[in-house]
C-alpha positions as CSV (number, residue, x, y, z in Angstrom):
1,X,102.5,78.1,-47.7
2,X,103.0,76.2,-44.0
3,X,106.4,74.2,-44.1
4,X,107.3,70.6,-44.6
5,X,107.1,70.1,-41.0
6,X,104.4,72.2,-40.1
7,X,100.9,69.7,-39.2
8,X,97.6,70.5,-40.4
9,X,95.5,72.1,-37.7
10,X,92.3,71.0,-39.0
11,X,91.2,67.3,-37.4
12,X,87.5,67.5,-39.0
13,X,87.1,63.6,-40.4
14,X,88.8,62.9,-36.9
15,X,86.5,64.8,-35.5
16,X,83.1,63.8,-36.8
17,X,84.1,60.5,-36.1
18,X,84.0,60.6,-32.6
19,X,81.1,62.8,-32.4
20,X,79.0,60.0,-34.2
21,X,80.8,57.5,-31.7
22,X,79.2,59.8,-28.7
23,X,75.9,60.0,-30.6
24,X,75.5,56.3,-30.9
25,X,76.8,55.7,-27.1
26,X,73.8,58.5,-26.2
27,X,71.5,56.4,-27.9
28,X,72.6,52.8,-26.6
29,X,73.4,51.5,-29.6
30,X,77.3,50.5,-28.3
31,X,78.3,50.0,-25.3
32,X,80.5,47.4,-22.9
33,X,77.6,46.4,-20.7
34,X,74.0,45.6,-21.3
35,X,71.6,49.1,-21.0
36,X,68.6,49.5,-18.9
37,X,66.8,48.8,-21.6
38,X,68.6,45.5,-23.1
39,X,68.4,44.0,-20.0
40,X,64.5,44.5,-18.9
41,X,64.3,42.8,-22.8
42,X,66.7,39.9,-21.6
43,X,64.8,38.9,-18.5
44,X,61.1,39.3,-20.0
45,X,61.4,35.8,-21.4
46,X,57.8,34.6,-20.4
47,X,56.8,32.6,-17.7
48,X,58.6,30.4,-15.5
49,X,57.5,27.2,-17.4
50,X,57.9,23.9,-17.5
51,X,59.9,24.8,-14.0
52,X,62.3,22.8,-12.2
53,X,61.7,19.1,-13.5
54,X,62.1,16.7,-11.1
55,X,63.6,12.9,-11.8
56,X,67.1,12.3,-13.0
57,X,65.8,11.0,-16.6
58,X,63.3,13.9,-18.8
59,X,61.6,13.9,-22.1
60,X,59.8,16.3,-23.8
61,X,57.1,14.9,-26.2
62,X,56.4,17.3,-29.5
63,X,53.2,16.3,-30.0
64,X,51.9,18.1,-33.2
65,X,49.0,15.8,-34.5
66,X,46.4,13.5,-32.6
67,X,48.2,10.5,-34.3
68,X,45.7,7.6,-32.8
69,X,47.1,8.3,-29.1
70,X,50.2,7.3,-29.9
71,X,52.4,10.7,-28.6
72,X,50.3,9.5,-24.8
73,X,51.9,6.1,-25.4
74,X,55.5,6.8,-26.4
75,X,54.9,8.7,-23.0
76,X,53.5,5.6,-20.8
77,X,56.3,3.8,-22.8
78,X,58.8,6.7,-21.5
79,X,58.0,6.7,-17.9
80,X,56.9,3.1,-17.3
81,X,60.7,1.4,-17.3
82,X,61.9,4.9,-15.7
83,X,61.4,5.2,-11.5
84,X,62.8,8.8,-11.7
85,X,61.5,10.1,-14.7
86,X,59.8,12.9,-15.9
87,X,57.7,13.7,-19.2
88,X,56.7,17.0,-20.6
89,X,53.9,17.2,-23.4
90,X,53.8,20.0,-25.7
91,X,50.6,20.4,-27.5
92,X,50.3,22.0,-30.9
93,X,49.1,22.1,-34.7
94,X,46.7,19.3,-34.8
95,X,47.7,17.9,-31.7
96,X,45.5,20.8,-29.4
97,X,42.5,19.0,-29.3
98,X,44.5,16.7,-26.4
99,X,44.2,19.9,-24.4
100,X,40.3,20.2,-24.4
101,X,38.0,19.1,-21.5
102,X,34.9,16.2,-22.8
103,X,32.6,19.1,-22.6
104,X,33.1,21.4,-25.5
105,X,34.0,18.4,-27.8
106,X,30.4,17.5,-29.2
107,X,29.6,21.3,-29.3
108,X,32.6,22.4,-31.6
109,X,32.7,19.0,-33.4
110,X,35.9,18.8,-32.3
111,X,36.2,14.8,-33.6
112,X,34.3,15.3,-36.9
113,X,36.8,18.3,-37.6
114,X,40.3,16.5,-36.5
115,X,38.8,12.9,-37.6
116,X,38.8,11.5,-34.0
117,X,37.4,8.0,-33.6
118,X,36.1,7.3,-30.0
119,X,37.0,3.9,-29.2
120,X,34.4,2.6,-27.6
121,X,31.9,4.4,-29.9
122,X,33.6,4.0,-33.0
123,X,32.0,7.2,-34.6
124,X,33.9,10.2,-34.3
125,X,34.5,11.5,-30.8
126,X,32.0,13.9,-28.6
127,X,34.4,13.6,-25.7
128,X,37.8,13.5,-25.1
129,X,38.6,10.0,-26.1
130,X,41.8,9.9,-24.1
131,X,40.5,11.9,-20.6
132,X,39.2,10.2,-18.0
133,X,38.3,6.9,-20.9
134,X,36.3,4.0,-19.1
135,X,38.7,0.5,-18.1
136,X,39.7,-1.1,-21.1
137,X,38.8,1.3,-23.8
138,X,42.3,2.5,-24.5
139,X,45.3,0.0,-25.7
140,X,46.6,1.2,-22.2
141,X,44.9,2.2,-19.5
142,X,48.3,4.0,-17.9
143,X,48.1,6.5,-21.2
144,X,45.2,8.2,-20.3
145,X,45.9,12.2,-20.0
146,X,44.9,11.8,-16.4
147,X,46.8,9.1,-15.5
148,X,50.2,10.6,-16.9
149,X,49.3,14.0,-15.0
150,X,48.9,11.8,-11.8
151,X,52.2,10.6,-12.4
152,X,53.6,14.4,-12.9
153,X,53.8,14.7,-16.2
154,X,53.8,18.2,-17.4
155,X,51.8,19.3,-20.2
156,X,51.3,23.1,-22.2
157,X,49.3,23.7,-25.0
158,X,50.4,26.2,-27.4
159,X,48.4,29.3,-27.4
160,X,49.3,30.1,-30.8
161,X,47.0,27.5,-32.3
162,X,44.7,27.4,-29.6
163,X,43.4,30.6,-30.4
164,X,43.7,29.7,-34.1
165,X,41.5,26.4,-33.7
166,X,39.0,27.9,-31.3
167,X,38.5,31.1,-34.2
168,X,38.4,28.3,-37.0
169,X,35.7,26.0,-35.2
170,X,34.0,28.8,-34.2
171,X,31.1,28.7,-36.5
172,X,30.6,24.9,-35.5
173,X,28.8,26.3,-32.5
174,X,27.7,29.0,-33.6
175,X,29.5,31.6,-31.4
176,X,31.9,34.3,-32.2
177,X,36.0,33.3,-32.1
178,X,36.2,35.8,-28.9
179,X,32.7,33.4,-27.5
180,X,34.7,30.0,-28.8
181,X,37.7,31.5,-27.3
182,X,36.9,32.0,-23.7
183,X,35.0,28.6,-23.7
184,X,37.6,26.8,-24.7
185,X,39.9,28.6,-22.5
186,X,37.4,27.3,-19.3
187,X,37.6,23.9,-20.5
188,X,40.9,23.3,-20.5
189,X,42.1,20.3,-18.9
190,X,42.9,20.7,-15.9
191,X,47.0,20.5,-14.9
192,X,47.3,21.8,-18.7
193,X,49.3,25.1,-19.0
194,X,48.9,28.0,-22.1
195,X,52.0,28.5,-23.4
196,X,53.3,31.4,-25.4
197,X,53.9,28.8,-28.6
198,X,54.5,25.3,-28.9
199,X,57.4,26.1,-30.5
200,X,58.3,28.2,-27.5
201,X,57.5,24.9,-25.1
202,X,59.5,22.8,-26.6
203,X,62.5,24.7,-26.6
204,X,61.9,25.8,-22.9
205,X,61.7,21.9,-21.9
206,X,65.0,21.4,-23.2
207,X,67.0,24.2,-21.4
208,X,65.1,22.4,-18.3
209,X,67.4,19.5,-19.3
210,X,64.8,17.6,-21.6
211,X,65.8,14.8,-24.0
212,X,63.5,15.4,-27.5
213,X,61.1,12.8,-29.2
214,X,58.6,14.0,-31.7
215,X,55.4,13.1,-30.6
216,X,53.1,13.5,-33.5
């Protein structure tokens, strides 16, 4: 029997402790600084969107239903009293139809299916009611989509419900959702960006130094 004063020779729980602590360093799973492989994941954020804004006063608009025009208004409203100013539009849910070029509108039913009134028709829209509309038509001519990208607004549509609104009206055409798809895709507006989400958009207009208003 070893003395009183005698210490165990055996370290074993010790031991197998810092083996596991070598296993999990092996593997990356610890560590003081970021791995190869953590930081290839931190810096594959996306694209480089909405960018540097320019202006000293910036607003991102959530705009998340069609709501009469009113999210292109709160914009005009925005950048009107504002000489260094700049807006950001984030298109989603119910608000992607803002995205679309006039021509694919009557084909997909695009006004029928969202319950868009054209203005000047008063029947639902076959165009984009708020691209490129004739004098006098809107409540303001300086909210038209093209006039607010002439002043530099920026605008992204999310790409989440675009694909998921192109595959849905899909069968008002008669195409496939890949067919709908890459149509819709070509008629973008152009000066519109496809963004990963809209969720996504908004969030990267406000690390760009954004205030928020929702839109829709």
């Amino acid at each position: 029997m070893p003395g009183h004063n005698q210490r165990p020779t055996d370290d074993t729980p010790r031991r197998s402790f810092f083996r596991r602590i070598a296993a999990m360093s092996a593997l990356g799973l610890i560590g003081f600084g970021p791995t190869p492989q953590r930081a290839q994941a931190a810096e594959s954020d996306g694209l480089d969107w909405p960018g540097a804004l320019k202006g000293r006063h910036k607003q991102v608009f959530d705009v998340y239903e069609i709501n009469g025009g009113s999210p292109l208004g709160f914009t005009n409203n925005f950048l009107t009293p504002n000489e260094s100013a700049t807006a950001v539009l984030v298109f989603r849910h119910n608000g992607t139809p803002y995205a679309l070029g006039s021509a694919i509108w009557e084909k997909y039913k695009i006004g029928e299916t969202f319950h868009i009134l054209d203005r000047e028709t008063k029947a639902p829209a076959v165009k984009n009611p708020w691209f490129q509309p004739k004098p006098g038509v809107l409540s303001n001519d300086n909210a038209a989509l093209d006039r607010l990208l002439a002043r530099g607004t920026v605008m992204g549509v999310c790409s989440v419900s675009f694909r998921g609104q192109a595959r849905r009206l899909a069968a008002n055409a008669g195409v496939t959702a890949e067919e709908a798809l890459k149509e819709w895709t070509a008629n973008l507006i152009p000066g519109v960006t496809v963004i990963p989400s809209g969720t996504w958009g908004v969030n990267r207009a406000q690390e760009a130094g954004c205030t928020y208003c929702a839109g829709g």
